[in-house]
DOTIBA-988675 format. One record per residue: residue in three letters; x, y, z of N, C-alpha, C in turn. Coordinates in nm, 3 decimals, decimal comma. Atoms other than C-alpha are relative to their C-alpha. Example, Ala and Ser with C-alpha at 12.3 -4.5 7.8 and 13.67 -1.06 7.14 Angstrom:
+------+---------+---------+---------+---------+---------+---------+---------+---------+---------+
| rogu |     n_x |     n_y |     n_z |    ca_x |    ca_y |    ca_z |     c_x |     c_y |     c_z |
+------+---------+---------+---------+---------+---------+---------+---------+---------+---------+
|  ALA |   0,089 |  -0,119 |   0,000 |   1,230 |  -0,450 |   0,780 |   0,090 |   0,120 |   0,000 |
|  SER |  -0,082 |  -0,119 |  -0,006 |   1,367 |  -0,106 |   0,714 |  -0,077 |   0,109 |   0,073 |
+------+---------+---------+---------+---------+---------+---------+---------+---------+---------+
***
This chain:
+------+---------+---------+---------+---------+---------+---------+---------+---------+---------+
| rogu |     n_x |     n_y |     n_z |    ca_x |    ca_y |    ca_z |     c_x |     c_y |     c_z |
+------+---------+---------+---------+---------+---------+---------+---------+---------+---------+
|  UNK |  -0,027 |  -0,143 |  -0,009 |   2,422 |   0,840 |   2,987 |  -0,026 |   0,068 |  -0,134 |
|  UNK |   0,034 |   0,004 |   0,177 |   2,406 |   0,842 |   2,606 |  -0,118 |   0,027 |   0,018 |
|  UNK |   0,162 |   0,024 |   0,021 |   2,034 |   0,784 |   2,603 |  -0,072 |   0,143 |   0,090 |
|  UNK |   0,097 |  -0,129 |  -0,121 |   1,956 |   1,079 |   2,924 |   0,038 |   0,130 |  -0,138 |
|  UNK |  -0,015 |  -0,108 |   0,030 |   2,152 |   1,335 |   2,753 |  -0,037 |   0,050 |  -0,134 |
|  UNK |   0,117 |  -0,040 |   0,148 |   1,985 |   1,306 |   2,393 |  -0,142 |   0,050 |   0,012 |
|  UNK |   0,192 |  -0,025 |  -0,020 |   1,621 |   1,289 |   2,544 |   0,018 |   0,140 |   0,033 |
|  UNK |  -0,064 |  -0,120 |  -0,112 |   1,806 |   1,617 |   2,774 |  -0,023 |   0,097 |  -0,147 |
|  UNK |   0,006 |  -0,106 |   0,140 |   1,880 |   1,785 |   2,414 |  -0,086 |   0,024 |  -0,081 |
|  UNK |   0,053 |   0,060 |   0,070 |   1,626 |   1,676 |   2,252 |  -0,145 |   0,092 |   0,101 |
|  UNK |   0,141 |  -0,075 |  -0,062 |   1,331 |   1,836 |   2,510 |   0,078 |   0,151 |  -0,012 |
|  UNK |  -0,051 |  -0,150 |  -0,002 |   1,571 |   2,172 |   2,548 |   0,000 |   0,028 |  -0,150 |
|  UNK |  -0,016 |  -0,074 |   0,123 |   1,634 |   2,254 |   2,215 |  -0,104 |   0,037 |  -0,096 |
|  UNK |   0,096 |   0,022 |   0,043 |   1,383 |   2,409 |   2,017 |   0,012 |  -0,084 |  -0,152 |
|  UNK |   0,053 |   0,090 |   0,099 |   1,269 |   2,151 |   1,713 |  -0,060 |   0,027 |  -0,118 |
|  UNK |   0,017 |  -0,009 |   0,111 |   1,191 |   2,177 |   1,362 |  -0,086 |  -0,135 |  -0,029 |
|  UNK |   0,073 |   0,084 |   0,040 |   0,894 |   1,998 |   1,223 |   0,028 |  -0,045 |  -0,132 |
|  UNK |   0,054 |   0,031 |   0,161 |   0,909 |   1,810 |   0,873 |  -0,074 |  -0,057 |  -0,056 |
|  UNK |   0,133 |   0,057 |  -0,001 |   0,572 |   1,760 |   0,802 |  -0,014 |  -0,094 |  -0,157 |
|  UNK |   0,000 |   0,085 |   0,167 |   0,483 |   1,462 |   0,487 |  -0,094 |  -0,090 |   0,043 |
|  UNK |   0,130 |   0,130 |   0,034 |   0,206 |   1,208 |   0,418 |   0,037 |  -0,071 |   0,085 |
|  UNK |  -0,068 |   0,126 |  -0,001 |   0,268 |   0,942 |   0,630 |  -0,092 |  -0,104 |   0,024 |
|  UNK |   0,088 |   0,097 |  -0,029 |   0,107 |   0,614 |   0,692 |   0,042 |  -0,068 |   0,164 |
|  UNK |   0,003 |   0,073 |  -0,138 |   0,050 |   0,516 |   1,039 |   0,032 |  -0,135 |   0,013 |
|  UNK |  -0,021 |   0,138 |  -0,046 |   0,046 |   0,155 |   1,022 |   0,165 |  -0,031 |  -0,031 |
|  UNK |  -0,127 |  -0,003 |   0,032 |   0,363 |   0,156 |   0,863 |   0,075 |   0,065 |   0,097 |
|  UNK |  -0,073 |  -0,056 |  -0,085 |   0,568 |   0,341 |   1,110 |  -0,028 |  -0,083 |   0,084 |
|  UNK |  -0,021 |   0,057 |  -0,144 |   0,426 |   0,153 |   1,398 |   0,044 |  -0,164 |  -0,050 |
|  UNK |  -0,124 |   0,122 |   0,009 |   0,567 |  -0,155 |   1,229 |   0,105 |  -0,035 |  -0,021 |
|  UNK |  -0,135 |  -0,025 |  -0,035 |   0,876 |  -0,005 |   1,180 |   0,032 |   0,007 |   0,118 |
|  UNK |  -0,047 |  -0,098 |  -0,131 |   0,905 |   0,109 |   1,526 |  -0,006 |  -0,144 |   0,090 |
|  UNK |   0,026 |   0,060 |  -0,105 |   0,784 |  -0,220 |   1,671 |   0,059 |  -0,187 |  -0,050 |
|  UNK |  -0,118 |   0,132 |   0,030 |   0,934 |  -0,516 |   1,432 |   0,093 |  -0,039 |   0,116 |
|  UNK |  -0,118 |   0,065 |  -0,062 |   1,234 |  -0,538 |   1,603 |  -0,038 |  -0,036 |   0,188 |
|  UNK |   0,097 |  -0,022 |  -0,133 |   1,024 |  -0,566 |   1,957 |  -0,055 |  -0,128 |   0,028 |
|  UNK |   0,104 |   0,080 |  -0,008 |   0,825 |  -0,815 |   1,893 |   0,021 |  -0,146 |   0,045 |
|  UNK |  -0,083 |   0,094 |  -0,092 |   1,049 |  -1,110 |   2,033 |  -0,011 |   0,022 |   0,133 |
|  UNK |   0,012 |  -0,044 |  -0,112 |   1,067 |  -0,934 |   2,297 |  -0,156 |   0,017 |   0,106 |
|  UNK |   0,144 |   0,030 |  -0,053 |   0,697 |  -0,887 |   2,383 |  -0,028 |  -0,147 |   0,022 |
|  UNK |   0,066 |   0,133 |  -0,057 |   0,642 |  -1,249 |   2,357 |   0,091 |  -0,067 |   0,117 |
|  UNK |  -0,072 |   0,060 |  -0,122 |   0,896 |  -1,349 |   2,583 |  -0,068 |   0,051 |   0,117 |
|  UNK |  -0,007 |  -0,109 |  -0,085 |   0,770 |  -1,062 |   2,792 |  -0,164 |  -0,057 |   0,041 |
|  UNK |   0,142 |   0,053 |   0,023 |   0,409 |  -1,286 |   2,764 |  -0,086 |   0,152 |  -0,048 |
|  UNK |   0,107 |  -0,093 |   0,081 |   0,263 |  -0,926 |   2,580 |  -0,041 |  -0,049 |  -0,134 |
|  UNK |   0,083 |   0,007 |   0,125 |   0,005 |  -0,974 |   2,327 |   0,002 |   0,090 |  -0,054 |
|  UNK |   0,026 |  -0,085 |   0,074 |   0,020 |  -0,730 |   2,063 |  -0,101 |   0,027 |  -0,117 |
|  UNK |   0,126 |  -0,031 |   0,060 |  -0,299 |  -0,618 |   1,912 |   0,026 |   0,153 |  -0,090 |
|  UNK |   0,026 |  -0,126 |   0,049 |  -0,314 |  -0,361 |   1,652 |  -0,121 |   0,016 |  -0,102 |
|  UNK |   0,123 |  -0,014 |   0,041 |  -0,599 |  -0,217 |   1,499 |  -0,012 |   0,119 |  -0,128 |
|  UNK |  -0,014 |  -0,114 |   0,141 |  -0,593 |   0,002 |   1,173 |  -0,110 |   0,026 |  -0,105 |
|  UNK |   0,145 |  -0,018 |   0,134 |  -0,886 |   0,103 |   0,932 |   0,079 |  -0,012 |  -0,129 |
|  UNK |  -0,060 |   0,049 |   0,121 |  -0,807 |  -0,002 |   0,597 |   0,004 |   0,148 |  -0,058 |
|  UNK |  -0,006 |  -0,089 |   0,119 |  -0,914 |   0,351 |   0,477 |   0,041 |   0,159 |   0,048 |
|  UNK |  -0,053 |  -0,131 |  -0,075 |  -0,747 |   0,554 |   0,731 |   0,124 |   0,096 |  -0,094 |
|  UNK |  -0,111 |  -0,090 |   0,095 |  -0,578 |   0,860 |   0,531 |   0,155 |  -0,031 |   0,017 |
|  UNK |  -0,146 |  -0,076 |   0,004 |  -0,212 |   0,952 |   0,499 |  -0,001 |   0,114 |   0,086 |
|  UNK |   0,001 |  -0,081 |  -0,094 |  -0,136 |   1,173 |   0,810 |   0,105 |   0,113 |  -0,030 |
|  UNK |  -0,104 |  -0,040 |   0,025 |   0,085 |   1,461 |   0,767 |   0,081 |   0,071 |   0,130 |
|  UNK |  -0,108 |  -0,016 |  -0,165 |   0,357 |   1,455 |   1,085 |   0,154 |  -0,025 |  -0,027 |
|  UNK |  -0,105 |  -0,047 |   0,007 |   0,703 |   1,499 |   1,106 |   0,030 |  -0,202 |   0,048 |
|  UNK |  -0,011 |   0,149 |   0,019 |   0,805 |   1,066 |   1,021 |   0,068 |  -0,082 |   0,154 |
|  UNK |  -0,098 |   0,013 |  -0,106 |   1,107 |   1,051 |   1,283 |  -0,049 |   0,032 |   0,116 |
|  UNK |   0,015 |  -0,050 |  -0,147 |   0,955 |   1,218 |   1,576 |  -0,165 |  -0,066 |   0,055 |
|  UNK |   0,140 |   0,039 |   0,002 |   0,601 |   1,063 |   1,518 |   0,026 |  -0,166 |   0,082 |
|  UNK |  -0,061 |   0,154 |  -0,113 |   0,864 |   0,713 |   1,591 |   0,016 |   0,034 |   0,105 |
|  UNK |  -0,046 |   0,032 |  -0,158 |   0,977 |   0,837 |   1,876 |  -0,124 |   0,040 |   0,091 |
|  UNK |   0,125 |   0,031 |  -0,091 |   0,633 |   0,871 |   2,017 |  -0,063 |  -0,074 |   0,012 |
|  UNK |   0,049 |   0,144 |  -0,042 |   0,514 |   0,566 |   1,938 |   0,105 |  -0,091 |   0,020 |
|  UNK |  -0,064 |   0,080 |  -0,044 |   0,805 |   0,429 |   2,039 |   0,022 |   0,016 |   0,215 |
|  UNK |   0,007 |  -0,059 |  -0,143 |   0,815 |   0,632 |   2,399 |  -0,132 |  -0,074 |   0,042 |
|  UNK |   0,149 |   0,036 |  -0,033 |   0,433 |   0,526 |   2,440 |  -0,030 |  -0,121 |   0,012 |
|  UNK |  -0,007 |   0,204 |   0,018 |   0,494 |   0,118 |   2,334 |   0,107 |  -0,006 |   0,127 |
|  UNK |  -0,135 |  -0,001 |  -0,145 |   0,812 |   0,165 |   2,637 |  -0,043 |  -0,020 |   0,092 |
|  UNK |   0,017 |  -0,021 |  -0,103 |   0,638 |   0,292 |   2,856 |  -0,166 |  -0,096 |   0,047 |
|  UNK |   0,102 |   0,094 |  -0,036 |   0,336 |   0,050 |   2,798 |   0,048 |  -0,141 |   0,050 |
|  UNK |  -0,043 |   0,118 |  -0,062 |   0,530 |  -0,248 |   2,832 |   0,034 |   0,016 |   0,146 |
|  UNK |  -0,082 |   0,013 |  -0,152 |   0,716 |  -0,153 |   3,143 |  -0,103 |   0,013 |   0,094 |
|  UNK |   0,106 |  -0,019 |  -0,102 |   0,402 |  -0,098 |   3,310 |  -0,087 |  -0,180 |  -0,046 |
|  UNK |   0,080 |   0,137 |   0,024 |   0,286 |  -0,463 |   3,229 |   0,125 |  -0,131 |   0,028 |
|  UNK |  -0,126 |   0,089 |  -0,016 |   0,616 |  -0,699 |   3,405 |  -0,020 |  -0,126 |   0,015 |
|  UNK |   0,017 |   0,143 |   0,010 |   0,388 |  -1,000 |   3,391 |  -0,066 |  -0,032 |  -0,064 |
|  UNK |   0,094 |   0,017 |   0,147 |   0,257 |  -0,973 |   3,036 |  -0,127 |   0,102 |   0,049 |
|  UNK |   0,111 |  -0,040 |   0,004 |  -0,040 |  -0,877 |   2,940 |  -0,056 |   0,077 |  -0,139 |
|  UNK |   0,025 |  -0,051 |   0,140 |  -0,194 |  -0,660 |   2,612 |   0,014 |   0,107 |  -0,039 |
|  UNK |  -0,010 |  -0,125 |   0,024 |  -0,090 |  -0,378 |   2,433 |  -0,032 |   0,055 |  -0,138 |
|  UNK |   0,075 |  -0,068 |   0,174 |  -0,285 |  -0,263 |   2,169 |   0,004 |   0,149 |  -0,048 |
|  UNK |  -0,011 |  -0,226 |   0,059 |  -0,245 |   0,058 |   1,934 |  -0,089 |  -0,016 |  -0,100 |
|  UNK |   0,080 |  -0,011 |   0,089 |  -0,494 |   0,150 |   1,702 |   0,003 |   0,110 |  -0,078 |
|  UNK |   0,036 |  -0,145 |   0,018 |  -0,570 |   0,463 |   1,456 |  -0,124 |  -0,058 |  -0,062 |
|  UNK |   0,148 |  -0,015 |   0,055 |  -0,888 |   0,556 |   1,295 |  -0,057 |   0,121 |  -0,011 |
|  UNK |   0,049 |  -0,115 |   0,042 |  -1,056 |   0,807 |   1,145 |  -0,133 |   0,031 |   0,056 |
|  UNK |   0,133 |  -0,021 |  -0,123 |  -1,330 |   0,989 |   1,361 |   0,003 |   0,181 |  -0,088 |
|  UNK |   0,028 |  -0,109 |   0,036 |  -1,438 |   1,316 |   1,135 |   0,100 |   0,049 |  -0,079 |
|  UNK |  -0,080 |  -0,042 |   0,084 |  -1,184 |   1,535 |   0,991 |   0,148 |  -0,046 |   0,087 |
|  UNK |  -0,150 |   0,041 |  -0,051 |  -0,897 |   1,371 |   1,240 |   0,008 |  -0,148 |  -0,025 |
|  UNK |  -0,010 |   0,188 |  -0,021 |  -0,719 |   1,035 |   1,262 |   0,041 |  -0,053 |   0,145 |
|  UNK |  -0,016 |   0,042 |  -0,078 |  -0,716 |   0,926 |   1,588 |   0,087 |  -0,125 |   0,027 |
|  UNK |  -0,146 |   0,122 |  -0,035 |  -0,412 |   0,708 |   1,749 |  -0,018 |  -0,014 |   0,144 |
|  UNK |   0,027 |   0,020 |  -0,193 |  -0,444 |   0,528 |   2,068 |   0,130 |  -0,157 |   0,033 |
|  UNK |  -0,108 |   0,155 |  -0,094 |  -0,169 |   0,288 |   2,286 |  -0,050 |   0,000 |   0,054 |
|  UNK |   0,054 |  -0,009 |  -0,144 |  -0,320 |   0,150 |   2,565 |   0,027 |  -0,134 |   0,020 |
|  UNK |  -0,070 |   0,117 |  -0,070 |  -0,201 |  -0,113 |   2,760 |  -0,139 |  -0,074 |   0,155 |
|  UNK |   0,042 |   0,081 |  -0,085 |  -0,331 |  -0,382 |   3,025 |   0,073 |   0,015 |   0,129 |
|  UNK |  -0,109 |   0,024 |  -0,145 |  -0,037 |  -0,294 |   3,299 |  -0,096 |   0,119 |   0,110 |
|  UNK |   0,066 |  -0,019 |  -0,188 |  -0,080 |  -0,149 |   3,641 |  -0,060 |   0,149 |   0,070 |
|  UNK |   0,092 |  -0,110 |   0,048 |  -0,185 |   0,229 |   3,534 |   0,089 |   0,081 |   0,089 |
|  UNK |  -0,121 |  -0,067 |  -0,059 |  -0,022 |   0,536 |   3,657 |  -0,056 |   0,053 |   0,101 |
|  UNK |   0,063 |  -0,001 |  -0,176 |  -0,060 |   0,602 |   4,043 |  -0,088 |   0,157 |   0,003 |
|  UNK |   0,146 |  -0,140 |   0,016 |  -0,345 |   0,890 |   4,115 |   0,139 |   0,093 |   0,082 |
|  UNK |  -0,053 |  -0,120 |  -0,023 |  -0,173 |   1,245 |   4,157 |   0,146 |  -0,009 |  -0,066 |
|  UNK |  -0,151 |  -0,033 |   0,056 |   0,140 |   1,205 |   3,950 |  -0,059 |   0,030 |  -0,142 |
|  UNK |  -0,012 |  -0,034 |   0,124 |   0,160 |   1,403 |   3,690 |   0,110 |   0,005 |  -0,108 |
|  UNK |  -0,127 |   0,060 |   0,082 |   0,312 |   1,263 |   3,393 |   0,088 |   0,064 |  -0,073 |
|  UNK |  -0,041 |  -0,091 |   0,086 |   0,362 |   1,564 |   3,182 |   0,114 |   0,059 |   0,041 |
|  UNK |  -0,079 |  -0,080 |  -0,091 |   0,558 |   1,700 |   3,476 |   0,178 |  -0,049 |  -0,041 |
|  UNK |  -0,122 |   0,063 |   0,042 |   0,972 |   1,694 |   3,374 |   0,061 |  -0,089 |   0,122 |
|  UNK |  -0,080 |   0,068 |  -0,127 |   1,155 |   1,452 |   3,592 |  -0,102 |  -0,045 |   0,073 |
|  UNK |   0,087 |   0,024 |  -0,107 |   0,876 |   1,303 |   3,751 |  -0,014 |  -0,167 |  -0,084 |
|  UNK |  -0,016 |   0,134 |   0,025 |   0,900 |   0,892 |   3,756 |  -0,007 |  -0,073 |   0,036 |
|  UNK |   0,006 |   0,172 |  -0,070 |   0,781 |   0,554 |   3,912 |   0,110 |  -0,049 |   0,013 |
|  UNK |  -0,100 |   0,100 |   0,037 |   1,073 |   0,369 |   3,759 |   0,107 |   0,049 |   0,064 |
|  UNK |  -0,092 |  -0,007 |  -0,086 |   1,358 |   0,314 |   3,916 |   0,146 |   0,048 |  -0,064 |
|  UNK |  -0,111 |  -0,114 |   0,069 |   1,611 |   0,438 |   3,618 |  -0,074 |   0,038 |  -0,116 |
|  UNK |   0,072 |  -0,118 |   0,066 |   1,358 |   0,623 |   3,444 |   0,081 |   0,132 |  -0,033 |
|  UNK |  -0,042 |  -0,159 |  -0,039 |   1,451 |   1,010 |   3,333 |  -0,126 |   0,057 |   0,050 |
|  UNK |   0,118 |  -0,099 |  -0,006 |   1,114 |   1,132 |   3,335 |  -0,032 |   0,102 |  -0,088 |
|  UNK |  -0,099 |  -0,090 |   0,169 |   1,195 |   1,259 |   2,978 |  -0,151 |  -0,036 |  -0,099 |
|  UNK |   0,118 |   0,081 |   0,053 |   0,948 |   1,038 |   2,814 |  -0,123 |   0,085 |  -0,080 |
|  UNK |   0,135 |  -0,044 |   0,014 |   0,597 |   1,143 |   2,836 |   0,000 |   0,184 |  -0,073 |
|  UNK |  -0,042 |  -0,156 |  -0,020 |   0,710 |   1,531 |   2,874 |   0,074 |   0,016 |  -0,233 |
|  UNK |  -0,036 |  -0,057 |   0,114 |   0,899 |   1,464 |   2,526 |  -0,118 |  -0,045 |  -0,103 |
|  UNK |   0,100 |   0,048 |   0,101 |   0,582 |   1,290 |   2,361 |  -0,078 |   0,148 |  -0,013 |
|  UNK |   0,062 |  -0,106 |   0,015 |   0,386 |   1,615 |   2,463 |   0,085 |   0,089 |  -0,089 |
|  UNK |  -0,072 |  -0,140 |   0,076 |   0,646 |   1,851 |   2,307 |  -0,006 |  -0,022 |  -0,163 |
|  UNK |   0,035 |   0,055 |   0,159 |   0,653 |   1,628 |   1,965 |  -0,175 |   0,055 |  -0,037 |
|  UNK |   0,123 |   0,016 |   0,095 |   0,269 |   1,612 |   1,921 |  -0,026 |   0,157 |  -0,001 |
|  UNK |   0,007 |  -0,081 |   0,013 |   0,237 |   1,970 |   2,024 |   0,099 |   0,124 |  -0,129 |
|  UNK |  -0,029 |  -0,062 |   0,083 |   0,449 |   2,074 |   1,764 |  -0,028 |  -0,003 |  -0,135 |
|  UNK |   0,077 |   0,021 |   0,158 |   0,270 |   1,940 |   1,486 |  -0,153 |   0,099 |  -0,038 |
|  UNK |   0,101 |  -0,099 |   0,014 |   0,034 |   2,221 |   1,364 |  -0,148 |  -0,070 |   0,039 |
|  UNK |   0,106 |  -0,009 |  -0,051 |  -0,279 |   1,988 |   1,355 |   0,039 |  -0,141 |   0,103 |
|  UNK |   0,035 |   0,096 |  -0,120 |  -0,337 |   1,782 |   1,699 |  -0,107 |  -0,089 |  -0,029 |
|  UNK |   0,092 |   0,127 |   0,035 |  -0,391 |   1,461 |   1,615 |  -0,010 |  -0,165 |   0,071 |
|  UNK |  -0,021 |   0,088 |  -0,101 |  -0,304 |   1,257 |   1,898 |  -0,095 |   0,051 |   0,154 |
|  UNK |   0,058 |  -0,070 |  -0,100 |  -0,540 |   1,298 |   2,223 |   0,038 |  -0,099 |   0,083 |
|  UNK |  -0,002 |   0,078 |  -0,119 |  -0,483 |   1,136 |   2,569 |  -0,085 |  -0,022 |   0,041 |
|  UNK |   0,167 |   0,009 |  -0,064 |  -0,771 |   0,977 |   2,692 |  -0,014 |   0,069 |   0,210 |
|  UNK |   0,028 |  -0,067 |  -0,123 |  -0,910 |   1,120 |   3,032 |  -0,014 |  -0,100 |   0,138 |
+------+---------+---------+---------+---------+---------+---------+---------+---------+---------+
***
């Protein structure tokens, strides 16, 4: 109940960015250390992929975790008999591109994810996705894209 009614406050309220250098790889191995037991039990392979000379990004540190932490969640749970979940960034022009993408079972045609409350899982909120959009959209430059 803890966990609904933060994500609950947390999409309603409007949000304050604190934008600073940060390093991608670093965060997603903060975010995913403590995980990583867990994936192997879980038979997930974790693949990550990083350019050695990918800049310093400037995104708000805390909320940048909880999107790659919402995005690694919701990749595993879509993969319940293993499988691979690789994240990558990389620099493609004047952006740095960040990608999760997973091996699991993909999200069923006509559900839209963005949509609030809308959820496969069986104690899902449907908080998730909806709060990843509100994070990246609040970072002046868009530097996260969803593939098509």
């Amino acid at each position: 109940m803890t966990a609904l009614r933060n994500d609950y406050r947390s999409f309603a309220r409007p949000q304050s960015v604190e934008v600073q250098p940060t390093n991608l790889r670093q965060i997603f191995d903060e975010v995913l250390a403590p995980a990583i037991k867990h994936y192997d039990e879980c038979g997930i392979n974790l693949e990550l992929e990083f350019d050695d000379d990918t800049p310093l990004v400037p995104v708000d540190r805390e909320k940048i975790k909880r999107v790659i932490l919402n995005l690694c969640k919701n990749a595993v749970e879509a993969m319940p008999n293993g499988g691979i979940l690789k994240c990558k960034a990389y620099q493609k022009a004047n952006r740095v591109i960040l990608e999760v993408a997973d091996t699991g079972t993909g999200i069923p045609e006509g559900l839209d994810v963005f949509q609030l409350f809308k959820t496969t899982k069986p104690v899902g909120t449907g908080l998730g996705i909806p709060i990843v959009e509100q994070i990246v959209s609040e970072h002046a430059e868009p530097w996260i894209t969803f593939p098509n």
